[in-house]
C-alpha positions, 0 to 999 in steps of 0.5 A: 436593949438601951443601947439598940434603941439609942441606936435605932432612934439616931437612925430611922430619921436618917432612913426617912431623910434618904428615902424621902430626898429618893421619893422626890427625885432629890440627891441623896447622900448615898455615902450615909446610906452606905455607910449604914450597910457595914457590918456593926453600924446599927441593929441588924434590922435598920443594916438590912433595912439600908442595904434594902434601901441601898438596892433600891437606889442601884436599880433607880439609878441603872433605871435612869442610866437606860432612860437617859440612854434611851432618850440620846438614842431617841435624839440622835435618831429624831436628829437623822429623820429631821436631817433626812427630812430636810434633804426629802424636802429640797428634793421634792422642791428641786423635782417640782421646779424641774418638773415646771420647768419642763412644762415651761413655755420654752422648755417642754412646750415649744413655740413663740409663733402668734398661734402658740403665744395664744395658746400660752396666755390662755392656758397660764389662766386656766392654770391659775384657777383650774377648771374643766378644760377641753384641748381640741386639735389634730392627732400630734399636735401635743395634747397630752403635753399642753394637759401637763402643762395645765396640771403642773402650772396648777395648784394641784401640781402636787396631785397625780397626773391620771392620762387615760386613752379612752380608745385603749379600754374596752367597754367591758372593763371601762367600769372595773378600769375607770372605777375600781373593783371589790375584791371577790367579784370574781374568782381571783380578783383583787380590791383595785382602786379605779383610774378616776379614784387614782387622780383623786387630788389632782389631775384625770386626762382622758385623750381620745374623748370622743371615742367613749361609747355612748354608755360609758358616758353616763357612766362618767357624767354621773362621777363628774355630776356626784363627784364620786365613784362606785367600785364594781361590787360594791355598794358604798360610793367613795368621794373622788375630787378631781380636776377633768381635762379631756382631748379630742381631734373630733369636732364635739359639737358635730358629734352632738347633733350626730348623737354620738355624744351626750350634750350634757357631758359635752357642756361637762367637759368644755368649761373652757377650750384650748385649740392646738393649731397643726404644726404647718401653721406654727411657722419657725416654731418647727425649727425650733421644735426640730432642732429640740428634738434633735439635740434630745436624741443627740443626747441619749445616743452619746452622739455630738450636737448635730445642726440642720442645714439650710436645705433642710430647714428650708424643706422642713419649713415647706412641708405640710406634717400631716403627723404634726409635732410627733412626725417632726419628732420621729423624723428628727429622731431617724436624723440622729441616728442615721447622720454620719456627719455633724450637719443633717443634709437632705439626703438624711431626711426620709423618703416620705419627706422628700418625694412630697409634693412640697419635697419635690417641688423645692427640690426641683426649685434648688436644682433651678437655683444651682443651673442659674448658678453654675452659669455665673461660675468662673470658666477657669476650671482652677478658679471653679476648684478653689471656690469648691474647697471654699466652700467645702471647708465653710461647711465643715467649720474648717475641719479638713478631714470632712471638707475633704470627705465632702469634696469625695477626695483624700485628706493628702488631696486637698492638703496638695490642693491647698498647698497649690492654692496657696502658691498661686496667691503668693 
């Protein structure tokens, strides 16, 4: 018994060292303990009492062995989101300078006329600090793009853009559209935000203003006057902040004193106004906005760059587009498709164009120029064919095969016409 209680006096401060340095997080000499668990080291109570101790360190350390794995996998996966946060972020820049510059001046929004330079300054003001801004002009003249424009040139550039055409919901559902519905109104109905909740944070285009029936423009007055909005069914208004930019072709004050449209939503909704001039008032900004639209639908039909002749330019400028901008963009878009050369000559453009009043008349002012021509051509008829081929290959920029299909004549042909040119001159 004396020599169990030397024993055991010699080894309970080496336990209470051991478990004390793993209390406190401390290295422990793990060899000691260790040693204390073999057979005949000690009384039978402190060998159990090690190996307890021992075990306990095992799970202690295959404890922190997880949590230090734990913890690399949380860094590598933290590591990737940060990566792929990174790459979210240049992208979202990268979308957000395209998308400014599609609405650049220049870019998505043509024109350098003075009408349009106008038009320009104006609508760079607004943007800086956007208000309710009203954009007036003719059917085509490009409202909705002018209303991208304001909204990607704002501060709110990051907010949705909400366009609603206000002739394409009926006054039925210009509530549940415009405001939103509670799921349960009716059997199978969903919750649904509304259109103006939608833009909450941005930008709500409404086109065709002046066709809102009379009721639903109080409907709307009241949103703009509460900033909020009620969804059908429910009782609770939800907070709505958004900037309003309307269109119309229709003369709003007219519409006023007519009783067609409130006063006070009219005073709402024109804060400030931008008129669009129509397209025969923008001069060579159709020549601009022509060949704009026609190398676009080069593009997505695979097809080379086509150019306009003078002809056509000339005609194009004389025309009076009643359609404005979206008529010289369906024109040019039949162009692309419909020319079979790399020049889109008269004969490309639509009847529609071309028996105009503007159409014929400067049809009939070419055919004048050509007779006064033809009277100072050569009486040589060689002379008359070689200035024909000239120019033939002028217009085809020097390719043969179309000088030749210009001339109606074989490729052998005109290389024999040359040839004998060429002979002559020598």
């Amino acid at each position: 018994m004396t020599v169990e209680r030397n024993e055991t006096d010699s080894l309970l401060p080496l336990l209470t060292d051991l478990c004390g340095a793993l209390a406190l997080g401390k290295h422990a000499d793990t060899d000691r303990l260790f040693d204390l668990t073999r057979t005949g080291a000690g009384p039978d109570e402190l060998v159990r009492l090690a190996e307890a101790f021992g075990m306990m360190l095992v799970r202690v350390e295959a404890r922190e062995f997880q949590n230090y794995q734990l913890i690399q996998q949380l860094r590598t996966k933290n590591a990737e989101l940060e990566a792929l946060h990174r790459v979210l972020v240049q992208k979202n820049d990268e979308l957000q300078k395209s998308v400014e510059a599609l609405y650049t001046p220049g870019n998505g929004i043509i024109g350098q006329s003075e009408p349009m330079r106008r038009v320009f300054e104006l609508a760079r003001s607004i943007a800086r600090r956007p208000i309710n801004t009203l954009i007036l002009g003719p059917t085509g003249t490009g409202k909705e793009v002018l209303a991208r424009f304001l909204h990607h040139q704002s501060p709110r550039s990051r907010g949705p853009f909400i366009a609603v055409n206000c002739t394409a919901i009926p006054d039925t559902l210009f509530e549940s559209a415009m405001f939103g519905i509670e799921k349960g109104v009716a059997t199978g109905v969903t919750s649904r935000k509304g259109l103006v909740e939608e833009a909450s944070g941005g930008t709500l285009f409404l086109d065709e203003l002046a066709e809102m029936s009379l009721a639903n423009q109080a409907k709307l007055l009241r949103v703009l006057e509460q900033r909020e909005v009620v969804r059908v069914g429910s009782a609770h208004p939800v907070p709505v902040d958004i900037l309003l930019i309307s269109a119309t072709n229709v003369n709003l004050e007219e519409a006023v004193k007519a009783g067609r449209f409130r006063e006070d939503l009219f005073y709402r909704v024109n804060v400030v106004e931008l008129r669009l001039p129509p397209l025969c008032q923008r001069g060579d900004d159709i020549l601009l906005l022509a060949q704009s639209f026609l190398e676009r639908y080069c593009a997505e039909m695979g097809r080379e760059r086509l150019s306009l002749s003078a002809a056509v330019q000339g005609l194009l400028l004389r025309y009076s587009w009643p359609g404005n901008v979206r008529e010289l963009n369906n024109e040019m878009k039949r162009a692309a498709a419909l020319t079979p050369g790399n020049v889109v000559e008269l004969e490309h453009l639509s009847s529609r164009i071309l028996n105009s009043e503007a159409g014929r008349e400067y049809l009939c002012r070419r055919e004048e120029d050509l007779h006064r021509h033809l009277d100072t051509l050569p009486l040589n008829l060689q002379q008359a064919e070689a200035m024909l081929i000239r120019r033939a290959l002028e217009q085809a920029g020097g390719r043969k095969v179309k000088a030749a299909e210009l001339l109606g004549i074989t490729r052998e042909g005109l290389r024999k016409k040359l040839q004998r040119m060429a002979e002559e001159r020598a």
